[in-house]
C-alpha positions in Angstrom: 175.0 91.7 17.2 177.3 89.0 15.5 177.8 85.8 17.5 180.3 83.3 16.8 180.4 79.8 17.8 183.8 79.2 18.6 185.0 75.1 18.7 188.5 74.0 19.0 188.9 70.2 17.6 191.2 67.8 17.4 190.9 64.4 15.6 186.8 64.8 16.2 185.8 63.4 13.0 183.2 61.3 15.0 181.0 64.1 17.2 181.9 67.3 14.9 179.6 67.1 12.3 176.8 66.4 14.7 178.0 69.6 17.0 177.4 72.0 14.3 174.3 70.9 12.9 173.1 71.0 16.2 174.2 74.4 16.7 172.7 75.5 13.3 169.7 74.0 14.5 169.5 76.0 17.8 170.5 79.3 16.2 168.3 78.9 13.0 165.3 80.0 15.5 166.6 82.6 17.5 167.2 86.3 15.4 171.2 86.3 16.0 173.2 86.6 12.8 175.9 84.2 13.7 178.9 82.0 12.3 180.6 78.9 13.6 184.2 78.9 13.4 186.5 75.7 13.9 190.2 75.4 14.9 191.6 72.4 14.2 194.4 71.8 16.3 196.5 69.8 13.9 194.0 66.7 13.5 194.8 63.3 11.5 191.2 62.3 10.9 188.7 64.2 8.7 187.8 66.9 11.4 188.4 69.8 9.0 187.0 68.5 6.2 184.0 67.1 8.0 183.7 70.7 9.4 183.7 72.1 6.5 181.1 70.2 4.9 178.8 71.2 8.1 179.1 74.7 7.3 181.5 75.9 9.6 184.6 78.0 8.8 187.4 76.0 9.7 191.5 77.6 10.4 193.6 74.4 10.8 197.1 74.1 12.8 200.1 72.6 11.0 200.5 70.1 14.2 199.1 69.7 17.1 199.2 73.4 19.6 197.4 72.1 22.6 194.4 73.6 24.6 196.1 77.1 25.2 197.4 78.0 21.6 194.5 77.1 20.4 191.8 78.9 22.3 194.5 82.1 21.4 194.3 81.3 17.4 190.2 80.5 18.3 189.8 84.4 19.4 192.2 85.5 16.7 190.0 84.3 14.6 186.7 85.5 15.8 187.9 88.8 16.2 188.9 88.7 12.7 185.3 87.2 12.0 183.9 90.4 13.5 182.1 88.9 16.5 180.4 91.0 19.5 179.8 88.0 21.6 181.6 84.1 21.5 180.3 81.4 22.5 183.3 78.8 23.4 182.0 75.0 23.0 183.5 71.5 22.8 183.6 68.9 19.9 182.7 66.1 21.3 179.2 67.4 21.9 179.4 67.0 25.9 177.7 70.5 26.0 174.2 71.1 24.5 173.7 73.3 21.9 170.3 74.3 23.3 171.8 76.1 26.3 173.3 78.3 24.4 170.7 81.1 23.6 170.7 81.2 27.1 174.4 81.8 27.6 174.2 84.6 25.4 171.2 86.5 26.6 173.2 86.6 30.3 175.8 88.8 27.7 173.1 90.7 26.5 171.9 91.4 30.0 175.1 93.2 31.1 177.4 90.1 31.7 181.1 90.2 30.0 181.8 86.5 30.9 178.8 83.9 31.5 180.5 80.3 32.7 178.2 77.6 32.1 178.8 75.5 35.2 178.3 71.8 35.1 178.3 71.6 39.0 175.1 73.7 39.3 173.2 71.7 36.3 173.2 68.3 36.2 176.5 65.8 35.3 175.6 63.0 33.3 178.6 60.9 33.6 182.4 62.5 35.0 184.9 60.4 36.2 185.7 60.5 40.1 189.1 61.5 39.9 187.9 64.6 37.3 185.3 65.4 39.5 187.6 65.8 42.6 190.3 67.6 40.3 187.6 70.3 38.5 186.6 70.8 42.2 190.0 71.2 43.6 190.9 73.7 40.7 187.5 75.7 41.1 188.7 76.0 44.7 191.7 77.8 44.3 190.7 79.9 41.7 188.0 81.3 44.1 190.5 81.6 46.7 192.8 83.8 44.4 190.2 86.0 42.8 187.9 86.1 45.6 185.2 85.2 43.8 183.2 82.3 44.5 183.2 79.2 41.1 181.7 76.7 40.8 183.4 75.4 37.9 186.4 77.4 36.7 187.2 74.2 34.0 184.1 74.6 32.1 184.9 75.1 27.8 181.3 76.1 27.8 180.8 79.4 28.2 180.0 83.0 26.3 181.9 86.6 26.6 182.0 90.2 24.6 184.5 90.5 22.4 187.0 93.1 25.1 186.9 89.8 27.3 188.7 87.6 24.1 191.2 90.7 23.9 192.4 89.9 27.5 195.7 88.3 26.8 196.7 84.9 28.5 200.4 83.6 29.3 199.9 80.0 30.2 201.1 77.4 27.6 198.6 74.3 29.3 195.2 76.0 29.2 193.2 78.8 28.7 190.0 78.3 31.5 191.4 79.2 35.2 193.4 82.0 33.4 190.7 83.4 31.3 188.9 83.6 34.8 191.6 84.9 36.9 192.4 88.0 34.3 188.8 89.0 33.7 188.4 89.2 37.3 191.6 91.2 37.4 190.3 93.7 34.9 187.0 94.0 37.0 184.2 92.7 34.5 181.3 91.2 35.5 181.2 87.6 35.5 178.1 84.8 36.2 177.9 81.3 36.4 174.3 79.4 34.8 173.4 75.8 35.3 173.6 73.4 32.5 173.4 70.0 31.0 176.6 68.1 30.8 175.8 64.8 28.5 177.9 62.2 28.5 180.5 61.8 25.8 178.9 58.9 22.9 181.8 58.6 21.1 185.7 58.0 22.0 187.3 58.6 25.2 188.6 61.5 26.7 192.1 63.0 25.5 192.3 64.4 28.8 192.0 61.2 31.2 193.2 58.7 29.4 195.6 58.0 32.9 193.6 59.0 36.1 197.1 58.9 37.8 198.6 61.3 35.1 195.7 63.6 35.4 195.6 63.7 39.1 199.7 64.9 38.7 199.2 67.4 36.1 195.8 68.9 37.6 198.2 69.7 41.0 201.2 70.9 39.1 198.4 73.4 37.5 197.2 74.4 40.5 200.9 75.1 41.7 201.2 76.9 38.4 198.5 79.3 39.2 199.5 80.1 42.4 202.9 80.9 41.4 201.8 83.1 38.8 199.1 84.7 40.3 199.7 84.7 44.1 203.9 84.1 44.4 203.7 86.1 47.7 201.4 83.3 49.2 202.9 80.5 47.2 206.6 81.3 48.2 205.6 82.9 51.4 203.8 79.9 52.4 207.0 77.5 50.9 209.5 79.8 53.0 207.8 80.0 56.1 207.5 76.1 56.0 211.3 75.8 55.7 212.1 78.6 58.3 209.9 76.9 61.0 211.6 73.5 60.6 214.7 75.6 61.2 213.8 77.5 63.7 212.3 74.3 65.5 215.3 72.9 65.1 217.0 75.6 66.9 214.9 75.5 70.1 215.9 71.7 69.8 219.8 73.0 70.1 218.6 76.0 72.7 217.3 72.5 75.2 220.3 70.1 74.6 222.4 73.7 75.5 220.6 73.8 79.0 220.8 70.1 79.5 223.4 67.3 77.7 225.3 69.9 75.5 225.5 70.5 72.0 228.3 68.6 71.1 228.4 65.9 68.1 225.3 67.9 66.3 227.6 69.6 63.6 225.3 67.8 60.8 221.7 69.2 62.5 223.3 72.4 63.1 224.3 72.9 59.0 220.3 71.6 59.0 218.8 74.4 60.8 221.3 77.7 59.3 220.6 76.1 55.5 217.0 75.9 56.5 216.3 78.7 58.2 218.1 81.1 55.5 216.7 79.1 52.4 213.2 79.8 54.2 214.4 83.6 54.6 215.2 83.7 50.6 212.4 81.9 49.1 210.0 84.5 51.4 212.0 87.6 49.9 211.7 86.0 46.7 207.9 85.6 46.9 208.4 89.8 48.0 210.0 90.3 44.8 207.9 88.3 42.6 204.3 90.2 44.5 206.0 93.1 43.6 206.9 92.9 40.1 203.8 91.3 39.0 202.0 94.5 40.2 
C-alpha cells in the first residue's frame, strides 16, 4: 500500500523541517512505501523551500486559501500521488509522528476514517476557551450524525483514499464536514487516543483573539446546523418566534375577558408578524430538509 503524509503549512518555516524528519524517521522503520506531500497555503517565510529541502514534495498556493481550500488541493494532490491511505498532520509538530503507524494500522484493520482524538490521550497544553469550543463542536457533530466524537476538530487523523474523494462544500474548514459526510456515506469510522504536545514555536493562527475564536467557533456550529440539519435549525428558530406570538395572543385572549383590548394596536402587529414569520421560517426549514435529501 502507498501512504502519504499529507501537511498543509502556512508560514511554518520554524516547526516544518522538524515535522518531516520526524516523520521520515517514524516511517523509515515500518515496511510502508510512503511520500510526504506539503501544501503551502501561500506562505511568506521559507516553508516551501525548507520543505523541500526535508524531502517532502511541496504544491504551493499563489496566496493564502485558508483551512478548507487547502485540505481540497491536499487530497488533490495525494490522489494524484497515487496514495491508498493519508495520513493528515499539522506543521507545527503539535501531533507526534510516532502515533502515526498506529493510525494507519486502524485503516488496515477495516477502518475508512481513524480520528486521532486528543480528548481521549493526553493534552499537553490547550487553551480554555479552545478546549470549551473543540468540546462544544464535537457535541453537535455527534448530535447530527448520531455518532458519538470525542474530538471532531482533530487535523490528525488517517483515511482510504474513497474517503478523500468525498467532496466538501464549506469554505472555513474541512474537519466537522469531512465527519458529517463520511458518516453520511456509511463508512466506518474510529476514534484512538493520542499525544497532543504543546506547540514550541509561535503562537497559534487560530487563537490569536479568544473573543474572535469564541464568535467564529458559534457561527460554525450555526453553519453546520443549517447545512446539515435546516429542518431542526429553522424548525427550532420558527417555533421560538411562533410561541412568543402565540403567548402573546393568550395575553390579548385575558385583557379580552377582563380590561379590553383597546390601545394594543402596536402588540397586536407584534404577535401576527411573529406568529407568521415563525410559520415561514418552519416551512422554510421543510423546504430546505427536503431539498437537501
Amino acid at each position: 500500500m502507498r501512504v502519504v503524509v499529507s501537511i498543509p503549512a502556512y508560514n511554518e518555516e520554524k516547526t516544518i523541517g522538524k515535522v518531516i524528519n520526524d516523520i521520515k524517521r517514524v516511517m523509515d522503520h515500518t515496511k510502508y512505501n510512503y511520500k510526504i506531500s506539503v501544501v503551502d497555503d501561500g506562505s511568506k517565510d521559507r516553508t516551501a523551500e525548507i520543505s523541500k529541502k526535508a524531502g517532502a514534495i511541496v504544491f504551493s498556493h499563489p496566496k493564502n486559501y485558508g483551512l478548507a481550500e487547502t485540505f481540497r488541493t491536499e487530497m488533490q494532490r495525494c490522489l494524484d500521488l497515487k496514495a491508498d491511505i493519508i495520513v493528515h498532520t499539522d506543521a507545527d509538530g503539535q501531533y507526534l509522528a510516532k502515533d502515526i503507524p498506529r493510525l494507519i494500522k486502524e485503516v488496515e484493520n477495516g477502518n475508512d476514517l481513524v480520528l486521532g482524538s486528543r480528548f481521549k490521550g493526553k493534552i499537553e497544553h490547550m487553551p480554555w476557551i479552545k478546549r470549551f469550543g473543540n468540546m462544544a463542536f464535537s457535541k453537535a457533530i455527534s448530535n447530527i450524525t448520531g455518532m458519538k466524537i470525542s474530538d471532531c476538530q482533530t487535523g490528525f487523523r488517517t483515511f482510504t483514499k474513497e474517503v478523500a474523494k468525498i467532496p466538501l462544500r464549506s469554505t472555513h474548514t474541512y474537519t466537522q464536514e469531512q465527519i458529517i459526510r463520511a458518516v453520511k456515506e456509511k463508512v466506518k469510522i474510529k476514534e484512538i487516543p493520542i499525544y497532543f504536545a504543546k506547540r514550541r514555536s509561535g503562537k497559534s493562527r487560530l487563537l490569536k483573539n479568544p473573543f474572535e475564536y469564541a464568535f467564529k467557533a458559534w457561527v460554525n456550529i450555526f453553519r453546520v446546523y443549517r447545512d446539515y440539519e435546516p429542518l431542526k435549525f429553522f424548525g427550532n428558530i420558527g417555533g421560538l418566534l411562533f410561541s412568543i406570538g402565540f403567548l402573546i395572543g393568550i395575553y390579548f385572549i385575558y385583557l379580552h375577558f377582563t380590561t379590553g383590548i383597546s390601545g394594543h394596536l402596536g402588540l397586536l402587529f407584534l404577535m401576527v408578524v411573529l406568529i407568521f414569520t415563525g410559520l415561514q421560517v418552519v416551512l422554510f426549514g421543510f423546504l430546505a430538509d427536503s431539498r437537501r435529501k
